[in-house]
C-alpha positions in Angstrom: 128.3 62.6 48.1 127.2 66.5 49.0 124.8 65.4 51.5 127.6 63.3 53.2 129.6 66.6 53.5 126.3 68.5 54.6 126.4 66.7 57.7 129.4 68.2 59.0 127.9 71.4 58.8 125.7 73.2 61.2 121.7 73.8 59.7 119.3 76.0 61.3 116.2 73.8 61.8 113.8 76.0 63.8 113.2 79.8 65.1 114.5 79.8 68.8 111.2 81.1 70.4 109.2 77.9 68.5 111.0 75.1 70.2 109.4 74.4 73.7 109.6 71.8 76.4 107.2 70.3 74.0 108.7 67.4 71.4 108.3 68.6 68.0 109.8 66.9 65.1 112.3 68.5 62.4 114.0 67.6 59.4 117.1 67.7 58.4 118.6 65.9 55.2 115.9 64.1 55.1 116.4 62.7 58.7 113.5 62.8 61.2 114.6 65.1 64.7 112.7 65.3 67.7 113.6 68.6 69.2 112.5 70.1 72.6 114.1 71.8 75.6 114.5 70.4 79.2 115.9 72.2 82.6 119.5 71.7 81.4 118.6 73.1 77.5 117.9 72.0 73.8 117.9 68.2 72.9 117.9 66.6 69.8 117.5 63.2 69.1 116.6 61.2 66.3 112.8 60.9 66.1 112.5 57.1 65.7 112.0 54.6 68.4 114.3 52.0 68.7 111.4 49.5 70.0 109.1 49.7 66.9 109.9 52.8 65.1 107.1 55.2 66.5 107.6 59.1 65.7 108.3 60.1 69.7 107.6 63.3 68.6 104.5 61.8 69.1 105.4 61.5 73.1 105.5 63.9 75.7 108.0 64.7 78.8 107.7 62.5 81.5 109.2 63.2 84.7 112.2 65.3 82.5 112.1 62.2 80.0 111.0 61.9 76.5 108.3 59.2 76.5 107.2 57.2 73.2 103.4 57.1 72.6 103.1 53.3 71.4 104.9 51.4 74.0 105.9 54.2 77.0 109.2 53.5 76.3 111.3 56.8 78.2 114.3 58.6 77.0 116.9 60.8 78.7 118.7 63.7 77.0 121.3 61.6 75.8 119.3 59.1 73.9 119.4 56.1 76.2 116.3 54.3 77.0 116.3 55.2 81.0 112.9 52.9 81.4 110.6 50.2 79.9 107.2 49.9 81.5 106.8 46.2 80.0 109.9 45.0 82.0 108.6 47.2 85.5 111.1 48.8 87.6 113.6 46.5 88.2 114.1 45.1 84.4 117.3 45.1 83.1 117.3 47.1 80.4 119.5 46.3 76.6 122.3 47.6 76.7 121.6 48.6 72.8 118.1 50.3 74.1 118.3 54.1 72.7 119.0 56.5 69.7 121.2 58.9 68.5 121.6 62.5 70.1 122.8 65.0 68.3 125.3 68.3 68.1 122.6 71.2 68.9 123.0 75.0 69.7 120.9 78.4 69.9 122.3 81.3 68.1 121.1 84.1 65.6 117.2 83.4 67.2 117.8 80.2 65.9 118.0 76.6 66.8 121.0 75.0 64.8 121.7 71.0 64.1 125.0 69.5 62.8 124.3 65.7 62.3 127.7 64.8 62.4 130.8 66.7 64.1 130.7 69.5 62.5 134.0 70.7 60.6 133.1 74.7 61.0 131.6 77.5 62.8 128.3 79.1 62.6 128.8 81.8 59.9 129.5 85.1 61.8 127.9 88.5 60.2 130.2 90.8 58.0 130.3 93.2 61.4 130.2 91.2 63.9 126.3 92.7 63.8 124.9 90.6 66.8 127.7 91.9 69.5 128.2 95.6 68.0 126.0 98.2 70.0 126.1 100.3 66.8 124.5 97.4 64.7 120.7 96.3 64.9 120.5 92.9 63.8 116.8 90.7 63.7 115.6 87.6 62.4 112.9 88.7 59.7 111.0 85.8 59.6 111.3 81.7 58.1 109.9 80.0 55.0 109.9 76.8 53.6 110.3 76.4 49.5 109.5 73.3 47.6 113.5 73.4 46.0 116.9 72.5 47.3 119.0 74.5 49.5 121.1 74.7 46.7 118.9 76.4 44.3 117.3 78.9 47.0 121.2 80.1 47.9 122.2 80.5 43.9 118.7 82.3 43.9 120.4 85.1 46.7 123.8 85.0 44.8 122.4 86.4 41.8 121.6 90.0 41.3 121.1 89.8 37.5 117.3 88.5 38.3 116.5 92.0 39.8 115.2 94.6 37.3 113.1 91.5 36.5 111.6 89.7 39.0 112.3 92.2 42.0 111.0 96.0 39.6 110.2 98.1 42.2 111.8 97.0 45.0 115.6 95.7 44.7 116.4 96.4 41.0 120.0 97.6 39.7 119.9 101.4 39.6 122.4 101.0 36.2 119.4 98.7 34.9 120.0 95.0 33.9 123.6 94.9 32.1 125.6 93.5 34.2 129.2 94.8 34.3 132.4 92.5 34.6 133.2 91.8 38.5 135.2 89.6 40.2 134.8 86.7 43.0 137.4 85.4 45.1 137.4 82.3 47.1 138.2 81.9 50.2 139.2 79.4 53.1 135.1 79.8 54.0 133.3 80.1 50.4 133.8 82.9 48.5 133.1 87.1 48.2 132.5 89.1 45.4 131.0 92.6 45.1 129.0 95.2 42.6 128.5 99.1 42.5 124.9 99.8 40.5 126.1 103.6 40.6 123.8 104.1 44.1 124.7 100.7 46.1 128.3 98.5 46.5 126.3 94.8 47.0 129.3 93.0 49.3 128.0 89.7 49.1 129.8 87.1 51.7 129.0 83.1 50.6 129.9 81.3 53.7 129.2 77.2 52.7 127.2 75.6 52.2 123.8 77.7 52.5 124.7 81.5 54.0 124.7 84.4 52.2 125.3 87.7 53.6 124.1 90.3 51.3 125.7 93.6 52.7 124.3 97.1 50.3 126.6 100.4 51.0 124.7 103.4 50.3 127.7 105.0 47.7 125.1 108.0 46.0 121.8 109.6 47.4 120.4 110.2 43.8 120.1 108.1 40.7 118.2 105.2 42.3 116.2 103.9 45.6 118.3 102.6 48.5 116.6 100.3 50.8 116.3 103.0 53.4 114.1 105.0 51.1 112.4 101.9 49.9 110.9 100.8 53.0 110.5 104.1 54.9 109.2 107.7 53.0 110.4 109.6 56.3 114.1 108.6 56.3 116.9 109.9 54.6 119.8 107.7 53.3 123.4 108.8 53.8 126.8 108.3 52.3 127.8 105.1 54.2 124.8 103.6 55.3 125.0 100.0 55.4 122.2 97.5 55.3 123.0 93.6 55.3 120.2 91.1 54.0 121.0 87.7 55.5 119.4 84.6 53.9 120.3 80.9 55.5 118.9 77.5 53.8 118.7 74.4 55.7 118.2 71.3 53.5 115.3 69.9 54.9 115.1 67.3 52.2 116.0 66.9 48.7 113.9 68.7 47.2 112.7 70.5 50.6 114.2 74.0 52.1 113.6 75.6 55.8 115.0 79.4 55.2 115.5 81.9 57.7 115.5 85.5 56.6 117.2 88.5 58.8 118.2 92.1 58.5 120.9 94.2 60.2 121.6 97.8 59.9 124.0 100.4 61.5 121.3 103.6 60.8 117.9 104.5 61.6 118.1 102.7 64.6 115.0 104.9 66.1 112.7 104.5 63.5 110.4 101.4 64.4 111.9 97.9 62.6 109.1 97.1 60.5 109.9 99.8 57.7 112.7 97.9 57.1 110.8 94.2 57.2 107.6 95.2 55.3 108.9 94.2 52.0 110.9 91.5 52.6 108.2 89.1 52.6 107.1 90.4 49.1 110.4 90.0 47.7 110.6 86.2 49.6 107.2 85.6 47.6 108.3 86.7 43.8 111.6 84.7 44.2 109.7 81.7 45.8 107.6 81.1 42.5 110.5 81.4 40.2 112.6 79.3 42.2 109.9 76.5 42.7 109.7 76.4 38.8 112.8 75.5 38.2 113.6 72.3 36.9 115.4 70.1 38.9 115.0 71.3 41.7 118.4 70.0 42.8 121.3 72.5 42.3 123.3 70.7 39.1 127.3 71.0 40.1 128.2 69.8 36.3 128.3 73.1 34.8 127.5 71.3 31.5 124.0 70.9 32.5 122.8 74.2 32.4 123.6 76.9 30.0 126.0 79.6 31.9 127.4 83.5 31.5 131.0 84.0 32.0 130.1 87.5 33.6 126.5 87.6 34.7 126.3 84.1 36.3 130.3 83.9 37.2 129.1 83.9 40.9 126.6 80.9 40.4 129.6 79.4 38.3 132.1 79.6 41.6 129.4 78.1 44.0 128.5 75.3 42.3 132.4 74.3 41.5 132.8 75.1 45.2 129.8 72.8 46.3 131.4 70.2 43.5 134.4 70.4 45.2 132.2 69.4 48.6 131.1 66.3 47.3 134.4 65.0 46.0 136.0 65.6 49.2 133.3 63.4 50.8 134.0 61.1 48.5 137.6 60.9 49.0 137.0 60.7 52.7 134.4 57.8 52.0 136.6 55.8 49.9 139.6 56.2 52.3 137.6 54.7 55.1 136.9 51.9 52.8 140.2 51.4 52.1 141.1 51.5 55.8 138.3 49.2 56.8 139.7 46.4 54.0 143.1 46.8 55.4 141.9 46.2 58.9 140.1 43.2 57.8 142.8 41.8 56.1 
């Protein structure tokens, strides 16, 4: 039942500058969305004609109407068929005739979907980054992995992969032992946090699929910050703070749209892409290892894989928390059932 709690969650689906007054379909949960923008802003609508069950992705605007290739049939921006050339312009048309619309928003340079009422907020940055003068936020770019959302957000909430896949770029300063720390849950998912000797690693896990990893410059020697990483010219300081934001959207089962973005509160003359440069390397070495793994579903049975108690305590807490998802869905599911009998009865 996790993807029935998914839907009540808001998923980016597409960078804000992509999405046009041209219809363009998206995926969300496996559901096909026809997305574009009109005079009055974003629509979404489910990208299956009600006639025949034609893509109207397909379509084009008509006259500030979504118009399905096969039969002409038009749309407005709430999903009601507003015209049917067979039937001319004075046909009466069903009053079933149209398809579902859905909750849709532009935030973070990013196009978001909830397919059902959603039951929280977009996840705000660690400090308030996108309204702070002192902050420089930017969306670093979007990928899409062959895995679940699941296993691509585990992948961000574990720094014990580091010294192995990321040598050279993102490794723990104290090298691979990981040392005991703890994670609290909270009434959003969960925080936890780790000192290498050279960088505190606040990570914020807001549910289902954001992680917010925040890296606090604590020693100038002993190891490589990211400020040194990406640009020879700048000097880190005490207190620096860079936050690497990762979001997956579960474009399918086995399917994940990820949108990648930085903030920082230093540097903020020195151009943004010494800061950008190597995040697309470090997207690529996680991308292979992630793909590999087998299934590529998230398991939320902790009894299916082999597990840690201190290096993959983390992982351990989001997978109980995503467990504790799907039961709720279930609960809600079989309340309605039981509702639904009573009301027949």
């Amino acid at each position: 039942m996790l993807e029935e709690a998914l839907r009540h969650y808001w998923h980016p689906v597409a960078v804000s500058s992509d999405v046009t007054t041209e219809p363009q379909q998206v995926r969300l949960l496996g559901e096909p969305i026809v997305l574009y923008r009109d005079d009055e802003g974003l629509v979404a609508l489910r990208d299956k004609c009600v006639h025949r069950g034609a893509a109207m992705s397909r379509g084009c605007i008509r006259d500030g109407r979504l118009m399905c290739p096969y039969h002409g049939w038009e749309y407005d921006r709430t999903g009601k068929v507003s015209f049917i050339p067979a039937l001319g312009p004075d046909g009466i048309i069903p009053s079933q005739a149209g398809v579902r619309r859905y909750n849709v928003q532009d935030k973070y340079d990013a196009v978001w979907i909830a397919l059902e009422e959603p039951v929280a907020d977009l996840p705000p940055w660690p400090d308030d980054d996108w309204n702070d003068p002192d902050w420089r936020p930017l969306l670093v770019g979007s990928w899409r992995w062959q895995t679940s959302a699941g296993r691509m957000t585990e992948n961000v909430i574990d720094f014990a992969h580091f010294n192995f896949v990321h040598a050279g770029f993102t490794e723990l300063a104290d090298g691979p032992f990981i040392k005991p720390y703890d994670v609290a849950t909270t009434d959003y998912g969960m925080t936890y946090a780790y000192n290498d000797s050279v960088l505190t690693r606040d990570y914020r896990l807001h549910l289902p699929f954001t992680l917010h990893d925040r890296k606090v410059v604590t020693s100038t020697t002993g190891g490589v910050t990211w400020t040194e990483q990406t640009d020879s010219e700048a000097e880190s300081k005490i207190g620096d703070v860079t936050t690497v934001t990762f979001i997956a959207s579960p474009t399918d089962t086995a399917e994940t749209f990820i949108l990648g973005y930085l903030s920082r509160n230093h540097s903020l003359d020195v151009p943004d892409e010494y800061f950008v440069d190597g995040f697309a390397v470090v997207m690529e070495q996680d991308r292979g290892v992630v793909e590999s793994q087998d299934p590529p579903e998230l398991p939320l049975d902790l009894r299916d894989e082999l597990h840690l108690k201190v290096a993959d305590g983390a992982s351990m807490v989001y997978r109980r928390l995503l467990r504790d998802l799907a039961e709720g869905a279930a609960g809600s599911a079989a309340e309605a059932r039981a509702a639904s009998m009573v009301a027949a009865g």
